[in-house]
N, C-alpha and C positions, 0 to 999 in steps of 0.2 A: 441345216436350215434351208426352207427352200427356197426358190428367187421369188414366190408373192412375198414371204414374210421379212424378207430381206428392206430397211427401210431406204427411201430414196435419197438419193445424191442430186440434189437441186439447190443453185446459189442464186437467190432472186435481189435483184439491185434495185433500189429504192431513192430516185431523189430527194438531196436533204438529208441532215441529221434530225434524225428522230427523236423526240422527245422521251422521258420514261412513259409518260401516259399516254403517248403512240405507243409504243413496245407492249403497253400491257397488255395490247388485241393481238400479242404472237408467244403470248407466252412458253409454248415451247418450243421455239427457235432459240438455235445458236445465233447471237448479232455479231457483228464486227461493223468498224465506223472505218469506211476510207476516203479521206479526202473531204469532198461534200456529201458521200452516199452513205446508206447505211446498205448492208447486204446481212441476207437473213439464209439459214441453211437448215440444213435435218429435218425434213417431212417424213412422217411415219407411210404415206401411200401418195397418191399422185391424185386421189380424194381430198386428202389435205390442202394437194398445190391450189385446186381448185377452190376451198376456203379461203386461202390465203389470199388470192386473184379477188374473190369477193371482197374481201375487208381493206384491203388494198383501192379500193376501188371505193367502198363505203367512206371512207377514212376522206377522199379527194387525192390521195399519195402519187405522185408519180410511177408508175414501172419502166425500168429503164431496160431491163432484161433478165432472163432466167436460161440459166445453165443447168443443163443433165448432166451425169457423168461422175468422175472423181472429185477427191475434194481438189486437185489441182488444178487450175485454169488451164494449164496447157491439155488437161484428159478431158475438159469440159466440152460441148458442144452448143451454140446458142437454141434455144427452142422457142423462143417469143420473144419479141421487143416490142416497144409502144410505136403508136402511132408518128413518131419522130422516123421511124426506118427510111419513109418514102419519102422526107423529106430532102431539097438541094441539100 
């Protein structure tokens, strides 16, 4: 398989638990609920991410951050966080 068709490794964190009828706008995401966040994974291309980004955003959702990389946090790398970065 080759690295285009290889799908991406992005863990995008979302403040809040999400409702189901949130969730319905990701349906094929892997969810998981930590804490207060929900985190969402498995995008087929980085077209996707940029869906996602949009409906995130339609929705009013927090983004808290999205990670490239392994599914491990330690092999993750940050690629975006909100507007909160520059905050004190």
């Amino acid at each position: 398989m080759d690295e285009a068709a290889k799908p991406e490794l992005y863990e995008i964190r979302i403040r809040g638990v999400l409702s189901d009828r949130l969730l319905g706008a990701f349906p094929d995401l892997e969810v998981e609920t930590r804490g207060g966040e929900t985190v969402l994974r498995r995008l087929p291309d980085q077209a996707a991410l940029h869906g996602v980004f949009a409906e995130i955003e339609a929705l009013g959702l927090e983004l808290l951050e999205v990670r490239r990389g392994g599914p491990e946090p330690s092999n993750s790398s940050p690629v975006a966080v909100s507007a909160e970065e520059g905050a004190p």
